[in-house]
C-alpha positions as CSV (number, residue, x, y, z in Angstrom):
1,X,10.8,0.8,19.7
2,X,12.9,-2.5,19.9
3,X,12.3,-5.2,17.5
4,X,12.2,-8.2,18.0
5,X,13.5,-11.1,15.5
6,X,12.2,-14.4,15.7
7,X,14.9,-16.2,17.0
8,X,14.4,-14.2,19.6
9,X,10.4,-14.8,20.0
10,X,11.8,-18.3,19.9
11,X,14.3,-18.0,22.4
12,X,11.8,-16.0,24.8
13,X,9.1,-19.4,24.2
14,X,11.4,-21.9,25.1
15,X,12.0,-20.1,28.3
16,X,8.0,-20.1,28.7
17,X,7.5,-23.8,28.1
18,X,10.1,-24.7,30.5
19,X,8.4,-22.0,33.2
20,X,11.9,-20.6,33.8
21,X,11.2,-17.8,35.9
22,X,14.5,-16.4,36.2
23,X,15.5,-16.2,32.8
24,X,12.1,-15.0,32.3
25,X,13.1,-11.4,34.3
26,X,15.9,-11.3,33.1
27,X,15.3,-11.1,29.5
28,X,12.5,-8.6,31.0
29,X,14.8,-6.6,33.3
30,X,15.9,-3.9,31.2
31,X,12.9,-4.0,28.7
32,X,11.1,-0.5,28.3
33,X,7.8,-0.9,29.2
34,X,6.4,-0.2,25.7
35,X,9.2,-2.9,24.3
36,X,7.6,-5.2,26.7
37,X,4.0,-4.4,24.9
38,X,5.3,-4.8,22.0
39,X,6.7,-8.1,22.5
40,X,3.4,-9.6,23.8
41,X,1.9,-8.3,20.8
42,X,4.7,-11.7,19.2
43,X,3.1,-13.9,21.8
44,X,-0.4,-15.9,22.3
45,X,-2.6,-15.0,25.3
46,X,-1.4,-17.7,28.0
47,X,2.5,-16.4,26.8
48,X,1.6,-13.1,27.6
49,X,-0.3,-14.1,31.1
50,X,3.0,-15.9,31.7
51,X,5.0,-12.7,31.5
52,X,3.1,-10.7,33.1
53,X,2.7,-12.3,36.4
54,X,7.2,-12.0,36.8
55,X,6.4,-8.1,36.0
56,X,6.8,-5.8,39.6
57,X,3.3,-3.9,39.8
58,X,4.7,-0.8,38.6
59,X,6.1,-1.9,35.4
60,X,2.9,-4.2,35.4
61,X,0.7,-1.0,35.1
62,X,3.2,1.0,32.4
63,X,3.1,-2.0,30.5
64,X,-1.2,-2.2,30.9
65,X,-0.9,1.4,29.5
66,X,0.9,0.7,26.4
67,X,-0.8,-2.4,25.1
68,X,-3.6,-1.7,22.2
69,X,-7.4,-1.5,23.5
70,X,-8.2,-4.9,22.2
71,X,-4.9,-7.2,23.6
72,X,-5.4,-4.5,26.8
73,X,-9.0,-5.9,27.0
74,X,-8.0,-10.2,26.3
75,X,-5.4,-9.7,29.0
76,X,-7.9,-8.3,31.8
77,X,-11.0,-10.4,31.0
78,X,-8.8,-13.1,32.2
79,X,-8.5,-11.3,35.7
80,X,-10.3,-11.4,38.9
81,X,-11.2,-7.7,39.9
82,X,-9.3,-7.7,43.3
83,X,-6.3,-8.5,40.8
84,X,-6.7,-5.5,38.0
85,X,-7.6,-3.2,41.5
86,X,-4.4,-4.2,43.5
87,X,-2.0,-4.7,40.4
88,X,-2.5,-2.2,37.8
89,X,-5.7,0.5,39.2
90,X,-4.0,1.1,42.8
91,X,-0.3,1.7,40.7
92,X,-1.5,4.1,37.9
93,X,-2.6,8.1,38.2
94,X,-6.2,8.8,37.8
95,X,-6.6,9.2,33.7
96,X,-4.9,6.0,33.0
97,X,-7.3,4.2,35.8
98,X,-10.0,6.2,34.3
99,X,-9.1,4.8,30.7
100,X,-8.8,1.3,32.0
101,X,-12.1,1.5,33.9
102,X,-14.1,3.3,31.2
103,X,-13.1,-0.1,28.5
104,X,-14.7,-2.2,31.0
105,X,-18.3,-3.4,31.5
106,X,-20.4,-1.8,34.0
107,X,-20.9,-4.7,36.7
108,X,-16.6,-5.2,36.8
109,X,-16.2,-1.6,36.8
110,X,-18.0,-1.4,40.3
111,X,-16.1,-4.7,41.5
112,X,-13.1,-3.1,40.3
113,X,-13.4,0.1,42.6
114,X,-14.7,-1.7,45.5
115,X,-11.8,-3.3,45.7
116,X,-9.1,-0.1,45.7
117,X,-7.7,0.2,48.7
118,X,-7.0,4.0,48.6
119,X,-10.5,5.2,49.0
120,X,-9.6,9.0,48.0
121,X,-7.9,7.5,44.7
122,X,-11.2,5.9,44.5
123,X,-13.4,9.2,44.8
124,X,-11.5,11.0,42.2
125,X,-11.8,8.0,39.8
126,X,-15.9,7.9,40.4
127,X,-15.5,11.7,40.2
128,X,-13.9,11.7,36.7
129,X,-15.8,8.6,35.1
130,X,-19.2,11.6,35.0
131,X,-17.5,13.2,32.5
132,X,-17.4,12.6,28.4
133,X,-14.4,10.6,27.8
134,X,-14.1,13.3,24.6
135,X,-13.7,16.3,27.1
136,X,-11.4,17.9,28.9
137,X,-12.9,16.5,32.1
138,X,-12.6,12.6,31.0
139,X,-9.2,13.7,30.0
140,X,-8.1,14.9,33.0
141,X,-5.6,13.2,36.2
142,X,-5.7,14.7,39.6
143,X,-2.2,14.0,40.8
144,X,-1.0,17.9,41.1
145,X,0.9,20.0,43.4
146,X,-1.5,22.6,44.8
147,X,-0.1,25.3,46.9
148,X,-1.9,28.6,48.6
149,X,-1.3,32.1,47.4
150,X,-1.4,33.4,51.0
151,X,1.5,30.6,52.0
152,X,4.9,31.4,52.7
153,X,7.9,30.0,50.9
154,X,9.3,27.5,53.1
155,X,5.5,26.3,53.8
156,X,4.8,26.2,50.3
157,X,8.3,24.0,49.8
158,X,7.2,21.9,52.7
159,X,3.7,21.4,51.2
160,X,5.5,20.6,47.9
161,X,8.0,18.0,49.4
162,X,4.8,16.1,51.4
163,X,2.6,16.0,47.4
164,X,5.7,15.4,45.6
165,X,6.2,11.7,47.1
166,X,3.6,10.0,45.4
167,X,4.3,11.6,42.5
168,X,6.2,10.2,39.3
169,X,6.3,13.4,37.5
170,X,5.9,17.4,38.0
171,X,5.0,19.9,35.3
172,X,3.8,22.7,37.2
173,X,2.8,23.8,40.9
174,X,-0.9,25.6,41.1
175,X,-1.5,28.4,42.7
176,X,-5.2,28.4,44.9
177,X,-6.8,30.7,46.8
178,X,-9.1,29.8,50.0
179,X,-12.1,28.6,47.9
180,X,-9.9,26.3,45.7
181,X,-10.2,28.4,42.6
182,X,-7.2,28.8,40.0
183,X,-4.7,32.2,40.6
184,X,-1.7,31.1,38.9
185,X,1.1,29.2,38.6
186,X,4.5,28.8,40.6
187,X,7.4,28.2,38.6
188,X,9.9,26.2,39.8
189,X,12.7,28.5,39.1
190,X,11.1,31.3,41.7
191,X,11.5,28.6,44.3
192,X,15.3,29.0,44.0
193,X,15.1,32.9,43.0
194,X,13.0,33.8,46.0
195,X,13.5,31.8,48.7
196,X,12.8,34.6,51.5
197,X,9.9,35.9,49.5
198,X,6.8,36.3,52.0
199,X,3.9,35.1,50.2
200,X,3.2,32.7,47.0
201,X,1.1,35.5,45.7
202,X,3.8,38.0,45.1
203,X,6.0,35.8,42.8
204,X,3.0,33.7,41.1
205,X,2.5,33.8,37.0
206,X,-0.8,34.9,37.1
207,X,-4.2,34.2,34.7
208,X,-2.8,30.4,33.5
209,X,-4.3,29.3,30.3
210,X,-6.5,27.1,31.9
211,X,-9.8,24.7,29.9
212,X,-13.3,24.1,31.5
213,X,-14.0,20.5,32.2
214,X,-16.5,20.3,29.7
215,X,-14.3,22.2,26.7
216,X,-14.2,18.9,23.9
217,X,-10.9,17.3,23.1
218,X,-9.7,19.1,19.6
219,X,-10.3,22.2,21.2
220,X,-7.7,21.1,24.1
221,X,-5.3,19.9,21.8
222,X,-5.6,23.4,19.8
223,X,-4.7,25.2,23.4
224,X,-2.1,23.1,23.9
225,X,-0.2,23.5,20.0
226,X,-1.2,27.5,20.1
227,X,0.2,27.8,23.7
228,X,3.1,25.1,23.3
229,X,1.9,23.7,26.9
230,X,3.1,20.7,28.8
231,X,0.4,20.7,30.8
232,X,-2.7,22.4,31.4
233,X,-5.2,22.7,35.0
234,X,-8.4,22.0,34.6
235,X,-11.3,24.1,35.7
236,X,-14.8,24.2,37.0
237,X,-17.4,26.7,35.9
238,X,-16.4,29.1,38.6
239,X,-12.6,28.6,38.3
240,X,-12.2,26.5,40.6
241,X,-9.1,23.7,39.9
242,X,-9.7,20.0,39.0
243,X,-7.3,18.6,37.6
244,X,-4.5,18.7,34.9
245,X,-4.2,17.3,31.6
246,X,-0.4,16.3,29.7
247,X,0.7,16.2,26.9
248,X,1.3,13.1,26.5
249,X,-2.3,12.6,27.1
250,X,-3.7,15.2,24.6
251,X,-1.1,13.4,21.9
252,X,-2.8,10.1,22.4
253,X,-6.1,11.5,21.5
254,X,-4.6,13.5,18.8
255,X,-3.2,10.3,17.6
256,X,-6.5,8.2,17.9
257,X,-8.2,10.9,16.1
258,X,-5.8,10.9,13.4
259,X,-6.3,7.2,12.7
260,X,-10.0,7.2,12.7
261,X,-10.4,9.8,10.5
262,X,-7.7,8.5,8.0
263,X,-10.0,5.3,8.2
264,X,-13.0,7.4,7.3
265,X,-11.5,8.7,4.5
266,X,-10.1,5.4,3.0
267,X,-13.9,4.0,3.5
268,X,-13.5,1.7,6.6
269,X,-16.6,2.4,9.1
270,X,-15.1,1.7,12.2
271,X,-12.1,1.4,14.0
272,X,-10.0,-2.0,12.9
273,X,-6.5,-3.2,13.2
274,X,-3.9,-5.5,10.8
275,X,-4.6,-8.1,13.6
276,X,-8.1,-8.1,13.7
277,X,-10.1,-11.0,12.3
278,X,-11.6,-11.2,8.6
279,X,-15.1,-10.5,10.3
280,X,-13.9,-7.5,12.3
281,X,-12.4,-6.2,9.1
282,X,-14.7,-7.5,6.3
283,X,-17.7,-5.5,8.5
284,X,-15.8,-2.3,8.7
285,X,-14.9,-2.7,4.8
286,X,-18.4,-3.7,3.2
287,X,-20.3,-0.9,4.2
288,X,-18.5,1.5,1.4
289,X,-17.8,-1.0,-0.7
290,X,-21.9,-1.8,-1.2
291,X,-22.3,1.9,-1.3
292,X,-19.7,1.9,-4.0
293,X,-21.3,-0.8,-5.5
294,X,-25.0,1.4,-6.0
295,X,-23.1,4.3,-7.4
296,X,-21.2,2.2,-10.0
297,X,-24.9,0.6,-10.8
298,X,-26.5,4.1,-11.1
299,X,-23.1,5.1,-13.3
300,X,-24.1,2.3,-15.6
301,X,-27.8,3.5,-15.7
302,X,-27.2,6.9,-16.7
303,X,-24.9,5.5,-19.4
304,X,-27.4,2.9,-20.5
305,X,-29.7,6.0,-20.6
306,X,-27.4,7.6,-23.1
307,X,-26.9,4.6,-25.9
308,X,-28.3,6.9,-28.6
309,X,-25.4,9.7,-27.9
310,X,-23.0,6.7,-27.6
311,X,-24.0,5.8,-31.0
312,X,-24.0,9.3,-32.4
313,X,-20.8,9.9,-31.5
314,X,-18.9,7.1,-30.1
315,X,-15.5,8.9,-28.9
316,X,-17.5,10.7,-25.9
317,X,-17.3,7.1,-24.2
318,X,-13.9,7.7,-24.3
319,X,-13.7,10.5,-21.6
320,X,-16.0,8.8,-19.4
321,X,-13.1,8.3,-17.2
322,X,-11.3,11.3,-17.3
323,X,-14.5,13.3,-16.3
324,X,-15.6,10.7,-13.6
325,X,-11.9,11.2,-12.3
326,X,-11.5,14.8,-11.9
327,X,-14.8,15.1,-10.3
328,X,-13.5,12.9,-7.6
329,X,-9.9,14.5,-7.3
330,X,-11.3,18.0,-6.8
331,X,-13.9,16.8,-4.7
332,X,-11.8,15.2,-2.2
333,X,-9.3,17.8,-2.4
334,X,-11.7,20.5,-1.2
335,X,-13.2,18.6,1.4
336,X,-9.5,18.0,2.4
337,X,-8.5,21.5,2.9
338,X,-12.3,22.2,4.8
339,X,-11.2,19.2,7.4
340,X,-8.2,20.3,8.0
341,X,-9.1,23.6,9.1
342,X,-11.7,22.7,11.0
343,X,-9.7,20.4,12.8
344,X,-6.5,22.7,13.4
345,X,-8.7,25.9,14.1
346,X,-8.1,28.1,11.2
347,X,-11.4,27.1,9.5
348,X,-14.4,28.8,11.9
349,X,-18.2,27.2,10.8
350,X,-18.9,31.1,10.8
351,X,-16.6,31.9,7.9
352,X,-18.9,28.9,5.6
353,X,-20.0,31.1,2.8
354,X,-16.4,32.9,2.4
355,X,-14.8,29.3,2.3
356,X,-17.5,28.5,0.0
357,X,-16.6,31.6,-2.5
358,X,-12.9,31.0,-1.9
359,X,-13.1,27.4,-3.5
360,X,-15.8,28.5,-6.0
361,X,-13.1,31.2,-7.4
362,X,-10.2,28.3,-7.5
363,X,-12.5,26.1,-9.0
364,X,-13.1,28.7,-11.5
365,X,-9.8,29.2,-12.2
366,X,-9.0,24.8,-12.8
367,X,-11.9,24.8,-14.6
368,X,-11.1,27.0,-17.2
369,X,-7.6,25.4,-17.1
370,X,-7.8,21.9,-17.2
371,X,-10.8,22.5,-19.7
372,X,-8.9,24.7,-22.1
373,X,-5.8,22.0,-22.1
374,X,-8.4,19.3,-23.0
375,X,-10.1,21.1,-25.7
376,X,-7.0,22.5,-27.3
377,X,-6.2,18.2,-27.5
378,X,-9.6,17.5,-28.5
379,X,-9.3,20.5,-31.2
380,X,-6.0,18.7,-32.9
381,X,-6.4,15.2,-32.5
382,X,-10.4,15.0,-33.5
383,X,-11.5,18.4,-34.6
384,X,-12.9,21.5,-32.9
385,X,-16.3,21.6,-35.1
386,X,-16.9,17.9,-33.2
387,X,-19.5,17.3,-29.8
388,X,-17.0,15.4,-28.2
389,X,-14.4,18.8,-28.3
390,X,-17.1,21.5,-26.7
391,X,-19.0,18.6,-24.5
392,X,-15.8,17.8,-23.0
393,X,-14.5,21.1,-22.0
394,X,-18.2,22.4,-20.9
395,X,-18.8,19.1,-18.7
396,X,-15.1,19.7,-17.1
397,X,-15.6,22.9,-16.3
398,X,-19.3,22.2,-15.2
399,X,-17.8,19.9,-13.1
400,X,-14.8,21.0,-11.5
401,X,-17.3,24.1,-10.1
402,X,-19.5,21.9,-8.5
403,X,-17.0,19.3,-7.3
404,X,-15.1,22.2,-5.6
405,X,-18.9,23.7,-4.1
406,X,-19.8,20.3,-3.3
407,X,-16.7,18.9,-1.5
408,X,-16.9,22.1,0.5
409,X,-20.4,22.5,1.7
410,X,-20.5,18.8,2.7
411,X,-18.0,19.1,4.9
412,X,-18.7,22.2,6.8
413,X,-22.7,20.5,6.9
414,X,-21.5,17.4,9.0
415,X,-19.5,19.8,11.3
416,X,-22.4,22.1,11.5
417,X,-24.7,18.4,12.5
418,X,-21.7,17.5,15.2
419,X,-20.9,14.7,12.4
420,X,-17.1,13.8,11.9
421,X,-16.6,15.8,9.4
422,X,-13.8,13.4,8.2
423,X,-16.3,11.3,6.4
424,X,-16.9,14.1,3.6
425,X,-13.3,13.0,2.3
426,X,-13.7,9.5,1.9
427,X,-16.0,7.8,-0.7
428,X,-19.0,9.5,-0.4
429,X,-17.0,12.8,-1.9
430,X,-16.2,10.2,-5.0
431,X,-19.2,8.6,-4.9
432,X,-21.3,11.5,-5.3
433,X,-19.2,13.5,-7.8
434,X,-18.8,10.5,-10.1
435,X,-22.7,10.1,-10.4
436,X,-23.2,14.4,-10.6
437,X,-20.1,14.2,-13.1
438,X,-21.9,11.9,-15.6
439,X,-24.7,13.6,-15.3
440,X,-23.7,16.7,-16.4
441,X,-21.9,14.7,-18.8
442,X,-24.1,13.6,-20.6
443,X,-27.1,16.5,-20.6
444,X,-24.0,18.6,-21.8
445,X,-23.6,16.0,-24.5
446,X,-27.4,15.4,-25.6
447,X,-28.2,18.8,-25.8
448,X,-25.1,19.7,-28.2
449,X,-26.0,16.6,-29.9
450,X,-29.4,17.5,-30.2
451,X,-28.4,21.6,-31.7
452,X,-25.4,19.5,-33.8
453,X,-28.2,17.5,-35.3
454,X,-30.7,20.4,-35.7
């Protein structure tokens, strides 16, 4: 990705106010279309517009592409629906038209595809819009080269030549038979290897890994990582073919995923950018933070609870934190671990209660660890005949068990409810162990208080 320096976001506006066309393209010329993106990102709306309108149609529509959703969205609300149908829809393959459509309201999405001029391009994009945009299906393009397992070579090259030229790129040639359904795949090299060969059939890779419209996203992203796939067809229910999916597609998701569950975890409810306004991000912010904001309340009443220990023995305050803490670290790491493999396959729902004893054996084993460390401190610095030495330890080790039990079930619960599971490693996890944590704290406390006092 280019950057761009302000002198040269300067030099790039002074050509804009003067509405110097030809300087305009030229600085544009040998721009990559995500450099272009990136350098309206520099400019205000009616800068941008400026731009975009010296672009030819084709870079017009790569450029479309690699704008963000929201400047994507500013740029084509300013646009008559003939314009984003003969510009950008008519000048992109299906998925991309698909994503562009899909961000749209309902009444311009119809305008929008009355006005394509290719009505088969037009089909195939009404086609794809019934399917989940978080399946394979809504992930899906239909430009393809499709070839017969009963054609011979040189009609199979012809076919090929006749698909190819509307084509910007080709990963792999299908294989069909007479009712449309997936046999295989034709690699290019057999073209050259086999020229005189009678029939597709006989030289064909058969049994493709192939996905079912309907399979969700992670689980096509998983096919394509275990497979190490470029592309993949897309299937009906009876094998028939549909489609293919890239991947550069499946890494887009992959990526959008990523950032959406990295949000979750850092407490922001919803999607937001650096550029969004103070509302837009105050309103994704404030959810967690009030939530935060009862559990540090309910903290404070359990402690309030406790002034009578407090004044016992004053030095348990002082491991208020340290308990609160490693409640929280161990909570979040074992949700941490559940998400992930959930999310890269090598955690099945199925396996719950063995993941479950798993973590309760390693939080066994940093209990007893982290506890004996503190208590051999606690035993030199205050004494090992004193509460605050046993309460410490007991509570630590009380709590590391159920933070590692806790930050394990939660997790695998949301997945097992279709809920991002992502969300059990953000503040809730804290949240929730801090409050337990105390808890435990101080019933540990009061009832070697109360035997101490007996």
């Amino acid at each position: 990705m280019r950057e761009f320096t302000q002198e040269y976001l300067e030099h790039i506006r002074a050509i804009i106010r003067e509405h110097n066309d030809d300087a305009a393209h030229a600085e544009l010329i040998d721009l990559h279309p995500a450099d272009i993106a990136e350098l309206y990102q520099d400019l205000d709306l009616d800068e941008a517009e400026y731009l975009y309108k010296l672009l030819d149609d084709d870079t017009a529509a790569d450029v479309l592409m690699e704008l963000d959703e929201d400047d994507r969205r500013k740029l084509l609300s300013n646009m008559p629906a003939e314009e984003i149908a003969k510009q950008f829809i008519d000048h992109l393959d299906t998925d991309d038209a698909v994503d562009i459509i899909q961000e749209l309201d309902e009444e311009d999405r119809d305008k929008i595809l009355s006005h394509i001029d290719d009505v088969e391009q037009a089909g195939d994009i009404i086609d794809l819009l019934k399917y989940d945009e978080d399946t394979a299906g809504g992930l899906m393009g239909t430009e393809m080269i499709v070839v017969n397992e009963d054609w011979s070579m040189p009609e199979c090259i012809k076919q090929m030549r006749m698909q190819a030229e509307d084509m910007d790129e080709i990963y792999n040639v299908y294989v069909v038979d007479g009712d449309d359904k997936l046999r295989g795949i034709l690699p290019l090299k057999k073209l050259i290897t086999h020229p005189s060969v009678s029939k597709i059939k006989h030289v064909m890779e058969e049994d493709p890994v192939a996905v079912k419209a309907d399979t969700p996203i992670d689980e096509v992203a998983l096919d394509f990582e275990k497979y190490n796939l470029v592309a993949m067809p897309v299937i009906d229910s009876i094998g028939r073919l549909l489609g293919r999916i890239t991947v550069d597609d499946v890494m887009d998701q992959v990526r959008e995923s990523s950032e959406r569950d990295y949000q979750l975890a850092s407490g922001l409810s919803s999607d937001v950018e650096t550029a969004d306004s103070m509302f837009t991000q105050t309103k994704a912010r404030l959810p967690w933070l009030l939530i935060g904001m009862l559990g540090g309340i309910g903290n404070s009443v359990i402690l309030g609870n406790f002034e009578a220990g407090f004044a016992a023995d004053p030095t348990l305050a002082l491991f208020i934190p340290l308990i609160g803490g490693t409640g929280g670290n161990v909570g979040t790491q074992s949700s941490a671990i559940v998400v992930q493999g959930l999310a890269n396959g090598s955690l099945d729902i199925k396996n719950a209660s063995r993941q479950l004893v798993r973590e309760l054996g390693v939080g066994l084993i940093n209990g007893c660890i982290i506890s004996l460390l503190v208590f051999l401190y606690n035993f030199f610095k205050i004494g090992g005949t004193q509460v605050t030495t046993i309460a410490v330890s007991l509570s630590l080790l009380a709590v590391v068990l159920f933070a590692s039990v806790f930050g394990t079930f939660v997790p695998l619960t949301l997945e097992k409810f279709k809920i991002d599971p992502a969300l059990a490693t953000g503040p809730f996890i804290s949240i929730t162990n801090d409050i337990i944590g105390m808890v435990i704290y101080m019933s540990i406390s009061t009832v070697l208080l109360m035997q101490f006092a007996g």
